[in-house]
C-alpha positions in Angstrom: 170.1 53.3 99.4 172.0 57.0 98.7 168.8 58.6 100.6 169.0 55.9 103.3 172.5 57.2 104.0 171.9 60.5 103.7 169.3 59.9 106.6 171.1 58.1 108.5 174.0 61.0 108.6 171.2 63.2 109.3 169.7 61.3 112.4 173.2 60.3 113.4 173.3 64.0 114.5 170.7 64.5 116.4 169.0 63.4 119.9 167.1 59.8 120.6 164.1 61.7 120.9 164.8 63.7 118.2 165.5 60.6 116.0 162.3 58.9 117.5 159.9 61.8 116.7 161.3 61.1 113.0 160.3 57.5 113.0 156.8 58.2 114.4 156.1 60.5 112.1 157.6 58.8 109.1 155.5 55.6 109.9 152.2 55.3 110.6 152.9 51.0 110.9 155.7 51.3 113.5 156.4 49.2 117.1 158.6 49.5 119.7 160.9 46.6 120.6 160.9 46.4 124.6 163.5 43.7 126.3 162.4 44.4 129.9 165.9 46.3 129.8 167.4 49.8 129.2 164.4 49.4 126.8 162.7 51.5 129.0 164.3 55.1 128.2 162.9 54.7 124.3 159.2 53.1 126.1 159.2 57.1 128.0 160.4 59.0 125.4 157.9 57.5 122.7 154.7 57.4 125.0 155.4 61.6 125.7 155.7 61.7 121.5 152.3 59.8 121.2 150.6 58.0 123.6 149.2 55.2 121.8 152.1 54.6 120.4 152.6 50.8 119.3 155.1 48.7 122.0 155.6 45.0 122.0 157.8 42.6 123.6 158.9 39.0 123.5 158.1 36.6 126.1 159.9 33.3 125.8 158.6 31.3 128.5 162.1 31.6 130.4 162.8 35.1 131.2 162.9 35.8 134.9 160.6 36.6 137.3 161.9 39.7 137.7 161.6 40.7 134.4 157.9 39.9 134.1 157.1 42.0 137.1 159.4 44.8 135.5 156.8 44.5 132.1 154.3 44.6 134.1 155.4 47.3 136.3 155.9 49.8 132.8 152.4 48.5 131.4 150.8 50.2 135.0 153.8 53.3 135.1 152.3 54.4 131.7 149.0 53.5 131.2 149.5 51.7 128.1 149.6 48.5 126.3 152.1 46.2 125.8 152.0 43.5 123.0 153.1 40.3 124.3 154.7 37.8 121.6 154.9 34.3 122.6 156.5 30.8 121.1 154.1 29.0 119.2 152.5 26.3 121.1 153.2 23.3 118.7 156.9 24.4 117.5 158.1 24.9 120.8 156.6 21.6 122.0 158.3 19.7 119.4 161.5 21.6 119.9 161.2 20.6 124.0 160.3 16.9 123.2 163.3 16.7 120.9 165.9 18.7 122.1 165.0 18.8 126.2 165.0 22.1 128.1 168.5 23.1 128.2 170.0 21.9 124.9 172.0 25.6 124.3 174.8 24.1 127.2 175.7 21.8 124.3 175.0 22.6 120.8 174.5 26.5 121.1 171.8 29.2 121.9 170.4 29.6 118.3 168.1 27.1 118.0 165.9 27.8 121.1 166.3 31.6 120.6 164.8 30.5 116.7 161.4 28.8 118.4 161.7 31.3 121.6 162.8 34.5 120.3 163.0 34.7 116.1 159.5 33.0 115.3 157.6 35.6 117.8 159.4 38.7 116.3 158.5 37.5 112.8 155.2 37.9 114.0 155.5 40.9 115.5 157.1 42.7 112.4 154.7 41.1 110.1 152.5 43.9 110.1 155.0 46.7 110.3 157.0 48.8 108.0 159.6 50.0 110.6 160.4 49.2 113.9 162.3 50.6 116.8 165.4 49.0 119.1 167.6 49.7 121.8 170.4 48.8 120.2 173.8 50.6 121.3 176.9 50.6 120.2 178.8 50.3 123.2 176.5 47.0 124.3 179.1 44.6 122.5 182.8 45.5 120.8 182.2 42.2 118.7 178.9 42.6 116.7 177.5 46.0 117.5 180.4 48.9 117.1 178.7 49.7 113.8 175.2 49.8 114.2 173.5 52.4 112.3 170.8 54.8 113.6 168.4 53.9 110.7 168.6 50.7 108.4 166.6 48.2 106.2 166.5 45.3 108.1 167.5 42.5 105.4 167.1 39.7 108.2 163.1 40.2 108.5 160.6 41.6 106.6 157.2 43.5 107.3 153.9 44.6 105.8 156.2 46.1 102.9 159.1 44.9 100.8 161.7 46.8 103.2 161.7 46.6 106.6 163.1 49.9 108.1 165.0 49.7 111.6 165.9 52.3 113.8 168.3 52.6 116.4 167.5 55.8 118.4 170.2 54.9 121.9 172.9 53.6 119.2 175.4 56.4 120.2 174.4 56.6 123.7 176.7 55.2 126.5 175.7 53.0 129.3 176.2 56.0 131.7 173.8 58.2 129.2 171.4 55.4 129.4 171.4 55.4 133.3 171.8 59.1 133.4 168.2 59.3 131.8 166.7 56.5 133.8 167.9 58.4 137.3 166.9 62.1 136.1 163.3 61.0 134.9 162.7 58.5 137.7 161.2 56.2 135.8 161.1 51.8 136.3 164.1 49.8 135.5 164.5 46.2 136.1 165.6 44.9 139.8 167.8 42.6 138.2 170.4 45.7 137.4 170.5 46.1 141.1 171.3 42.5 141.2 175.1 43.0 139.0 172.5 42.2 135.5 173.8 44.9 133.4 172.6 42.8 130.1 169.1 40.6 130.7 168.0 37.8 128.5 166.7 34.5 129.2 167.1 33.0 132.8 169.2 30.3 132.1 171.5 32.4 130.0 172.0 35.6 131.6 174.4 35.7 134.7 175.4 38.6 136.7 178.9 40.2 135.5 181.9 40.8 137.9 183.0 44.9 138.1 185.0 45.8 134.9 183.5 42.9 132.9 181.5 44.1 129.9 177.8 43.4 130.5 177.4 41.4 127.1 180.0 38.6 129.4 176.9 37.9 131.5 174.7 36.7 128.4 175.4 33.0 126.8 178.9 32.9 129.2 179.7 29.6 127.9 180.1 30.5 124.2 182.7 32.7 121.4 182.8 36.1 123.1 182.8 37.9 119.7 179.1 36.4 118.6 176.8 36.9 121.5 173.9 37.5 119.1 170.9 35.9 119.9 169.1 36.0 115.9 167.1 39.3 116.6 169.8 41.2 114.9 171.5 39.1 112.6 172.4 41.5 110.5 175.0 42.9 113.0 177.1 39.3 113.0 177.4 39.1 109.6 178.7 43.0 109.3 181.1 41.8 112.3 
């Protein structure tokens, strides 16, 4: 844990790049978490650091059209392969007989995002020792302020007994994040264009009014403080 801090000072320091070469290096079992999002920035900075570098992303059967064109759009930009992680056929059947298609308006997001989201990205890690986010700290005041640039994720596990996370963007701003995007001239999502400034699932992602914080657009209807979807848990229970 001591050395794990010491890094994390260390990497805290230095560039997203910088932090990413680090983590390719380090790990020869590594991924790439893309969202269809701001994900982008970390998607062109690893595929200049090594090209065949691993990138996955989770498609839950209701993200929106946009988005999937936007996937697709990054898979062509590159030249590279995106992993594709889908619900499993019979869980999310039973959940959809059960609980119908919009059940979240009533009892809460979690349990979809546990078929749709959770189940896929245990899949995805299971065969990593570290993976990669976009994670930022100025994303949401409630359950992010603290994120670390590196960190053993306690909430999944991979190929090995600790699961290592990093968090290259976690001091970068918005601004930074679109700063990049415009100097590079690289593909973002049409939904930003759109008022989108956070994207999830269609049915809980809305566009957000100017001055609200983009994190207002996802799950609208529930405690501002715990808009968490599951994929990183461990930042609600540090909230």
């Amino acid at each position: 844990m001591t050395k794990l801090l010491e890094l994390n000072l260390e990497l805290s320091a230095k560039t997203p790049r910088d932090i990413l070469k680090h983590a390719l290096t380090e790990h020869s079992a590594i991924g790439i978490s893309f969202s269809g999002a701001e994900d982008v920035v970390l998607v062109d900075m690893a595929v200049k650091i090594k090209k065949d570098v691993q990138i996955f992303t989770l498609d839950t059967g209701r993200l929106h059209a946009e988005t999937y064109q936007f996937i697709e759009e990054v898979r062509n930009f590159y030249g590279i392969n995106i992993e594709i992680y889908s619900p499993e056929a019979a869980a999310l059947q039973t959940f959809t007989k059960s609980k119908g298609l919009f059940s979240f308006y009533k009892d809460g997001h979690k349990e979809c995002c546990g078929v749709r989201k959770i189940d896929p990205l245990k899949r995805a890690l299971s065969s990593l020792d570290a993976w990669v986010t976009g994670q930022r700290k100025d994303q949401s005041p409630g359950t992010r302020q603290t994120i670390p640039t590196v960190e053993l994720d306690s909430s999944f596990t991979g190929n090995t007994e600790q699961l290592v996370k990093y968090n290259p963007l976690a001091n970068w701003s918005s601004e930074e994040v679109w700063n990049y995007i415009r100097a590079m001239e690289i593909p973002y999502n049409s939904l930003h264009s759109k008022g989108f400034k956070s994207i999830g699932c269609e049915p809980c992602t809305k566009a957000v009014l100017p001055n609200q914080h983009e994190r207002e657009g996802r799950w609208w209807w529930e405690e501002a403080t715990q808009k968490e979807c599951g994929l990183h848990a461990g930042n609600v229970s540090q909230a």
